[in-house]
C-alpha positions in Angstrom: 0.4 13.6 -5.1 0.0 11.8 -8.2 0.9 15.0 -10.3 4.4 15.1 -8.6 5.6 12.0 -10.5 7.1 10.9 -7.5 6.8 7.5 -9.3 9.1 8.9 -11.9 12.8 8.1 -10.0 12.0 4.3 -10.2 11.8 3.8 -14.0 15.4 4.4 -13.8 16.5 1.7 -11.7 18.5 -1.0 -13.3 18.9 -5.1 -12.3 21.8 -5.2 -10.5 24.3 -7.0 -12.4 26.5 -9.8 -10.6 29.7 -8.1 -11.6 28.8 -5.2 -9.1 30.6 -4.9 -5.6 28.8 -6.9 -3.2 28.5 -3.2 -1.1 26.5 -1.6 -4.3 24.4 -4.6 -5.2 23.2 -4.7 -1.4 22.7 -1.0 -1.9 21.1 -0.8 -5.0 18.8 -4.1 -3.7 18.1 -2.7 -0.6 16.9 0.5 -2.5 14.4 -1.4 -5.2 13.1 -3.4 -2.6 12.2 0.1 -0.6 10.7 1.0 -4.2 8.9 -2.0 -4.7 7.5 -2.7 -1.2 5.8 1.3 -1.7 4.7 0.1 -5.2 2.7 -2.7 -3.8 0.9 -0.6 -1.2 0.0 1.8 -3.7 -0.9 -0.3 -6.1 -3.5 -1.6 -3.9 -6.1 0.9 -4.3 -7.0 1.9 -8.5 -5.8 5.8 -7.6 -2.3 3.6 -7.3 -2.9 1.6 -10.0 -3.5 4.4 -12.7 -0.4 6.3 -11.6 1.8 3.7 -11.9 0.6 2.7 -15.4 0.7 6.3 -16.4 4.5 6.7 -15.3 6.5 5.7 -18.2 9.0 3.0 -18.2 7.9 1.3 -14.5 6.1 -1.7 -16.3 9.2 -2.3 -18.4 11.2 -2.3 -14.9 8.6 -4.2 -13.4 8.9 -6.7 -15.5 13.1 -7.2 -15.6 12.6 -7.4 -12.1 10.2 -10.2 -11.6 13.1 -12.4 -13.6 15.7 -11.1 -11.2 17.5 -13.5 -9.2 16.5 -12.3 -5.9 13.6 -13.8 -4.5 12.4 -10.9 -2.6 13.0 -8.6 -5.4 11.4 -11.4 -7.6 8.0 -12.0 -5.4 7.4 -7.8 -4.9 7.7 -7.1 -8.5 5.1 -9.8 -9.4 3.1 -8.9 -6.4 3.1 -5.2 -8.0 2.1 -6.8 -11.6 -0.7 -9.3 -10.2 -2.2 -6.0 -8.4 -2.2 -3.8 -11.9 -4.1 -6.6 -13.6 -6.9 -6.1 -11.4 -7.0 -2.6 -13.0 -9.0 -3.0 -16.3 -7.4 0.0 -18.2 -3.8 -1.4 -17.2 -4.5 -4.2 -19.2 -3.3 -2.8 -22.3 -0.2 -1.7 -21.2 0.8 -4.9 -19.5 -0.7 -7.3 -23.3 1.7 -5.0 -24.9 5.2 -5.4 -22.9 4.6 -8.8 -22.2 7.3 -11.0 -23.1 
């Protein structure tokens, strides 16, 4: 499964901005918190973990996300981080796009 790169789709999602129609930004919310509630199963389990630090660009998004205004989107995205630090080689990744 993991050499598919399903993963790959959600490293092109982008914060919805406030200027959006309120149809698109419930769209594109209800979409990344589809994404993000699959990341955080997945992410459970170190298989989950590795493929999601290997797919370029998602801890980047991860981390715009967890600043987002939403709450919901807010509390998945760090729910998805706090599980990747449990992973020793993610640890890395995550020093390194820290803000």
């Amino acid at each position: 499964m993991w050499k598919t790169n399903f993963l790959q789709p959600f490293s092109s999602l982008k914060p919805v901005n406030s200027g959006a129609h309120l149809r698109h930004r419930s769209i594109t919310r209800g979409v990344t918190l589809c994404w993000l509630g699959l990341l955080v199963s997945v992410t459970f389990f170190t298989d989950g973990q590795q493929g999601v630090v290997k797919t370029p660009g998602v801890v980047e998004v991860l981390l715009e996300l967890s600043g987002a205004q939403n709450k919901q989107l807010q509390e998945k995205a760090l729910l998805v981080l706090r599980n990747l630090c449990f992973h020793g080689a993610s640890k890395p990744v995550l020093l390194v796009n820290g803000e």
